[in-house]
N, C-alpha and C positions, 0 to 999 in steps of 0.2 A: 568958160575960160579957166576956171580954177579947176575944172575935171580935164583938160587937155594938158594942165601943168603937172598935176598928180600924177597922170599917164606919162608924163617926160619924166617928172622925178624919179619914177619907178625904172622906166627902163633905164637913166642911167644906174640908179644903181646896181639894175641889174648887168648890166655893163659892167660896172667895176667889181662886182663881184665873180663875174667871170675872170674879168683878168688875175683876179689875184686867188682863183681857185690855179688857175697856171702856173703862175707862180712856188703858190702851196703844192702843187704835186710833184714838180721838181724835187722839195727839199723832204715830203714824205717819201718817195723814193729813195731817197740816197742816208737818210736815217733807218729805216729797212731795211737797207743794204747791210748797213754797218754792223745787227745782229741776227739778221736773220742768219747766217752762217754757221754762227757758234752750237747750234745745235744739231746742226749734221754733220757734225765733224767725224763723229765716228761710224757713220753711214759711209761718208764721203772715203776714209782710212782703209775702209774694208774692200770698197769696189775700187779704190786705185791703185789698190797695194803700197799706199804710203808711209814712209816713216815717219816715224814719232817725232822725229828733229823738222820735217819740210813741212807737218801739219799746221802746227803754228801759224807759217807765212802762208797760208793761205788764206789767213784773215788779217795778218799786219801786213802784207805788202798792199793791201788798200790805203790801210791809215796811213805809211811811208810816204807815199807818193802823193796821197790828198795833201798832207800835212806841207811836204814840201813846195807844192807847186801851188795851195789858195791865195800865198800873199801874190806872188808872181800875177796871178790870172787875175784876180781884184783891180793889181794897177793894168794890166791888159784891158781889162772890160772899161773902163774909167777912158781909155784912151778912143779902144775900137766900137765901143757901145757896148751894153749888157744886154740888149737886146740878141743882140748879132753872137755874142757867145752863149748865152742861157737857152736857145737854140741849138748852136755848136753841141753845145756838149749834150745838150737829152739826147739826140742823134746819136753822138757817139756810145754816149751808157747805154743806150739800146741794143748795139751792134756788139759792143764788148761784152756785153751779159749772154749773147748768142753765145760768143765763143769760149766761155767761163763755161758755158753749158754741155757745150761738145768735146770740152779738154778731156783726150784721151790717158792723161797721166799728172801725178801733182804738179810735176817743174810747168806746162802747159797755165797749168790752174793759178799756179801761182803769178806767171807770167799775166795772163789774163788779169787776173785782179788786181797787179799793177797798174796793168792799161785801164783798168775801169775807174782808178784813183785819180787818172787825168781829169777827165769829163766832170765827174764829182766836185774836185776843187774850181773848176769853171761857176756847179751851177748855187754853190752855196754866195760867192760876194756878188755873184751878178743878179741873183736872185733880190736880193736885199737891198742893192743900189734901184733898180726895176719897182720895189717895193716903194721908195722912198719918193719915186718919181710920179709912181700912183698917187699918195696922199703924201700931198706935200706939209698939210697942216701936222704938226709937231704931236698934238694931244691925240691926232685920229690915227697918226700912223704908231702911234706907241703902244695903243690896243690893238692893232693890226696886227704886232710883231708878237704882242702875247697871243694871239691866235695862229699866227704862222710855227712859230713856237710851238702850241699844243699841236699843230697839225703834225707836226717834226716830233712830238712825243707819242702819236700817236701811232708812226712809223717806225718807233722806237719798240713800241709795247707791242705793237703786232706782229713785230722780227720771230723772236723765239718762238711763238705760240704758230703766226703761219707758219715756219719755218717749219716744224713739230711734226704739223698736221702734212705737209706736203713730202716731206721725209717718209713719212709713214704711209702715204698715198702713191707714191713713186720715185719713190730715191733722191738723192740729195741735189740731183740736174736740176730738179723743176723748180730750186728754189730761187734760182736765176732769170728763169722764164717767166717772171714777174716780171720783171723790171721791162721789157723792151713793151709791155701792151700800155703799162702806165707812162711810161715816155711817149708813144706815141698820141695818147690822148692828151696831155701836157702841151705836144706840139701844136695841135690842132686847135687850141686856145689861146696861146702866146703872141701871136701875130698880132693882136691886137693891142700889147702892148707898147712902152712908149721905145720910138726907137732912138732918140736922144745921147751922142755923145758929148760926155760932161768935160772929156780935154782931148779932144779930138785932134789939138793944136799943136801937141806935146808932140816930142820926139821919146821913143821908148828909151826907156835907161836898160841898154843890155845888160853888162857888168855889174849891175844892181838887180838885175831879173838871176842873173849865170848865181851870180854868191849868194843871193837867198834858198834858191833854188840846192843848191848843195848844202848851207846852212845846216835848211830846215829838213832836209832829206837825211843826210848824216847824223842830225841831233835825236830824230823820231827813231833812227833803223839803231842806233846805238843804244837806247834806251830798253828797246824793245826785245835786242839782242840781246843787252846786260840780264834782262829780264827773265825771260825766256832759258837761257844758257848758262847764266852764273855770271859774277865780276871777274872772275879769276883768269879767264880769257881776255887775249889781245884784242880782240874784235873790236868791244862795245868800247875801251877806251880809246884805241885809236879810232872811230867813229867821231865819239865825244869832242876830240882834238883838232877834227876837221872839223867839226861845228863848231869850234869855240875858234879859230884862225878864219873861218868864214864869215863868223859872224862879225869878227872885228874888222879885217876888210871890208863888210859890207860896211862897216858904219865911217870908216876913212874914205872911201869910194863916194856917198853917199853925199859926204861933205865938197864934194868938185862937184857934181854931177848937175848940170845943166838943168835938169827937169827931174831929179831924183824920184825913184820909186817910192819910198816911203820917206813923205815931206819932213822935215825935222819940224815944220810949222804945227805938222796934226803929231807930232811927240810932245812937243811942249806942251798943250795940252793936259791940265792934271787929269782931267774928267777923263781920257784916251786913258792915261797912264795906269791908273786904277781899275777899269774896266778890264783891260791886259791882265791886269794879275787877277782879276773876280775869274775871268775864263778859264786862265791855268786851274784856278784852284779848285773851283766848282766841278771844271771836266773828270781830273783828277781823281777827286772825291766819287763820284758818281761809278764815273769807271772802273776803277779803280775795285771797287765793294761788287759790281755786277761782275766783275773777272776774280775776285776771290770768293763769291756765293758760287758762282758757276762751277767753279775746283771743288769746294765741298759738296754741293749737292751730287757732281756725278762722280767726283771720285770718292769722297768719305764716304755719302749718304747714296749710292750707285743708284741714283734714279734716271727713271729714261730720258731720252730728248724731250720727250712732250711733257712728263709730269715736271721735267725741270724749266718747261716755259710757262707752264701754269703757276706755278709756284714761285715765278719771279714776277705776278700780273700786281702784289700790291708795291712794288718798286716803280714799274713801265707804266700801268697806268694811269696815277696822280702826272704824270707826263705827257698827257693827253688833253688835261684838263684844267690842271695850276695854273701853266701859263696865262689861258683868258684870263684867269683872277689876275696875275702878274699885273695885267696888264692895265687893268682899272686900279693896280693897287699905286702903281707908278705914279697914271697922271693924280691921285688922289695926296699922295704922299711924300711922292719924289722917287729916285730910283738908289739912293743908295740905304735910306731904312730897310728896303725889302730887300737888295742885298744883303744887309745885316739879319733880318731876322730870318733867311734860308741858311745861310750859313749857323746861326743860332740852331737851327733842327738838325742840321749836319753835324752838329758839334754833339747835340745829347745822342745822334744817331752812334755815332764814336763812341760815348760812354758807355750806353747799352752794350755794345759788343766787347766793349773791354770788361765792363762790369758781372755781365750778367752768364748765366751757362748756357753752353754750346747747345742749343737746342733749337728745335722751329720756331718755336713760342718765340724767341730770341731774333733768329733772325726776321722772322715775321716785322716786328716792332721795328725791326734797322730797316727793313726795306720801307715800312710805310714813313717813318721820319726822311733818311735818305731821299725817299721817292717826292717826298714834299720841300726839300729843302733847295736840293740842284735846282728843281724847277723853277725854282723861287725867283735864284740866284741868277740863273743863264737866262732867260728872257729880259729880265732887268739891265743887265749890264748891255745886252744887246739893242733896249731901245736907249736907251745913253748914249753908247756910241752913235746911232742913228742921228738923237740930239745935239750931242756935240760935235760930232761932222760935219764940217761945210759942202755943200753938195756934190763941190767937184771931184770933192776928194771918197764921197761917198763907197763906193767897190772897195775902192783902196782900205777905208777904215775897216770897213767889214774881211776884208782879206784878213787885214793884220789880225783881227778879232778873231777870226776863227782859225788861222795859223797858229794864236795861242791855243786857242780850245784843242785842237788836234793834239798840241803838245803834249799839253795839260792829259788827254785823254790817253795819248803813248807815255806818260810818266808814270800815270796812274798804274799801267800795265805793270811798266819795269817793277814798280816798288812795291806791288800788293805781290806780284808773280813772287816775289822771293821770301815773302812772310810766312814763317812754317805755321800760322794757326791764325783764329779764328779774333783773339784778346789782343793779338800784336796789330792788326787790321785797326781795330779800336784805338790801341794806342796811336798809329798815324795820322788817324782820323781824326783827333782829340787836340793833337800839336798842329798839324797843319790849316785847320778851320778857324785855330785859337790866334795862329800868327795872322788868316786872313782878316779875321775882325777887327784885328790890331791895325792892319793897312787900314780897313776901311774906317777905322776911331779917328787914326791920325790923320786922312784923306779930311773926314767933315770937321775936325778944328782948325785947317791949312785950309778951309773953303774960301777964305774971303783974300787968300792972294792965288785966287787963279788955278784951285784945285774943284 
């Protein structure tokens, strides 16, 4: 009897670790995506004849369009199932990476990796709502998230390095031709997941999908443009203007709105509120430092694609692997000390570069602090939210969560892009980590009214 139950025990769990290997390949996919690019840029320049002004967007018109459309697709999945989208969209990231492959010229390329930003922002809230529904108990799905997490670091760390290596093996197409074999393996496990709609009963808030949707698309392309292009153009601020007019419509809108996108119920929330700003600031940070290492190493220090993806492995990494810790560090401790103390290693990562001289040795040190702090930080605030989301609203939290991170991660761009050195990085790094520890000071003495 008790060797027939050990035989059930095992194969469920072998059950659910298949489902949320599903799950996890989805989100190492689309973290993959996000660097494996940056290193064949100039592979990519040479064989399409593109200019130095359209090279750029052919790795931010991803983030543009994820960034805009995750909160959107979150309340989407909440309504139609996450099952039913987190499907949708592997299928589609498959088919768009085809055609990202075949783009005969940048405008193509760029266009392509817009469409590939759709499917992305589908599989990152539904992923995580899907996540939630698996292990419902609170302490088991909190170490699940630090593990989904390092899976999504590990997707991170492996970007530049395969990227590198596939560059150097056959040009910059194949590094696209990734993604549709791991999508399809993805799919062929997902099924088994739960197919569960948490407000199935809702009526979708268009007007509240349409102005987020331009918001968050206007806020990221402005940023990225500022970035990118200088402030001295009209561009990025009339951008910024339309996101700042959308956004306050969204929240006038939002106040009528029969079944609103985003509940003002899961705003109130201090535990949401804080977690929002950990995202911004953490993405920020992170990216921020991998988009100004990336400039010096191939432009200052002119190393190749591949020795500049080796050479970012003590940054991507600790990305692969902190989070599990994250993740036992949470239910041990809580989640917002080990927010504090990731941002605490962000903070001396900052000093290091403002302090110390421009050298490997130097940046060495930032990347393995940075590498350990982010990590710290974004799996943390993401089982929080998990936490303090009521189920139904599950996708939806997670959208908003990672609509900030997106931001967070296109701010990052804008504002390390325009830092002429290595000490002024340090300096941003040093102020903005110091203001996040301050949220999160003020956040645990406000705990006991509802923070």
């Amino acid at each position: 009897m008790t060797t027939a139950l050990s035989l059930s025990e095992a194969s469920a769990r072998q059950r659910t670790g298949t489902k949320f290997a599903g799950v996890a390949a989805g989100n190492f996919m689309i973290a993959m995506d996000a660097t494996i690019l940056n290193v064949a840029l100039p592979d990519m320049r040479h064989d399409l004849h593109a200019s130095a002004a359209s090279l750029p967007w052919t790795v931010d018109a991803y983030t543009v369009t994820l960034a805009g459309l995750v909160l959107a697709v979150g309340s989407v999945a909440d309504r139609w199932g996450p099952r039913r989208v987190y499907q949708a969209a592997l299928a589609l990231f498959a088919v768009f990476s085809v055609l990202c492959a075949a783009a005969p010229n940048a405008g193509v390329l760029i266009a392509g990796r817009a469409l590939l930003g759709v499917p992305a922002a589908g599989l990152v809230p539904a992923s995580m709502a899907l996540l939630a529904a698996l292990h419902p108990e609170t302490r088991v799905r909190q170490q699940k998230i630090g593990t989904l997490v390092a899976v999504t670091g590990l997707g991170i760390a492996a970007g530049p390095v395969l990227g590198g290596a596939l560059v150097a093996a056959g040009g910059w197409r194949w590094v696209f031709l990734v993604n549709p074999v791991i999508a399809v393996l993805a799919l062929l496990v997902s099924g088994g997941l739960s197919a569960h709609r948490a407000g199935a009963a809702k009526p979708l808030d268009l007007p509240g999908l349409l102005l987020s949707v331009v918001g968050l698309v206007a806020l990221t392309y402005g940023l990225i443009n500022g970035g990118d292009d200088g402030w001295g153009h009209p561009t990025p601020v009339v951008a910024l203007a339309v996101a700042l007019t959308a956004v306050v419509a969204l929240f006038l809108v939002e106040r009528r709105a029969e079944a609103p996108m985003l509940p003002a119920a899961l705003l109130r929330l201090g535990r949401v509120r804080v977690d929002l700003v950990v995202a911004v600031v953490s993405q920020l940070v992170y990216y921020g430092i991998l988009y100004t290492l990336t400039q010096w190493m191939v432009g200052t220090r002119a190393l190749s694609a591949f020795e500049a993806g080796l050479l970012f492995l003590p940054m991507t990494v600790p990305v692969a692997f902190v989070p599990m810790l994250t993740g036992r560090l949470v239910v041990r401790f809580g989640a917002r000390p080990v927010m504090f103390a990731g941002f605490v290693l962000d903070l001396l990562g900052g000093a290091v570069l403002l302090v110390g001289p421009t050298s490997l040795w130097t940046v060495f040190a930032v990347e393995l602090l940075i590498g350990a702090g982010s990590p710290l930080a974004i799996p943390a605030c993401i089982a929080d939210m998990s936490a303090a989301t009521p189920l139904e609203y599950s996708a939806t939290g997670q959208g908003a969560l990672n609509a900030a991170r997106m931001s967070g991660t296109a701010l990052g761009v804008a504002v390390f892009g325009t830092l002429a050195s290595l000490a002024a990085g340090g300096l941003v790094l040093v102020v903005v980590t110091a203001l996040a520890l301050a949220v999160l000071g003020l956040a645990r003495r406000g705990r006991t009214n509802g923070a």
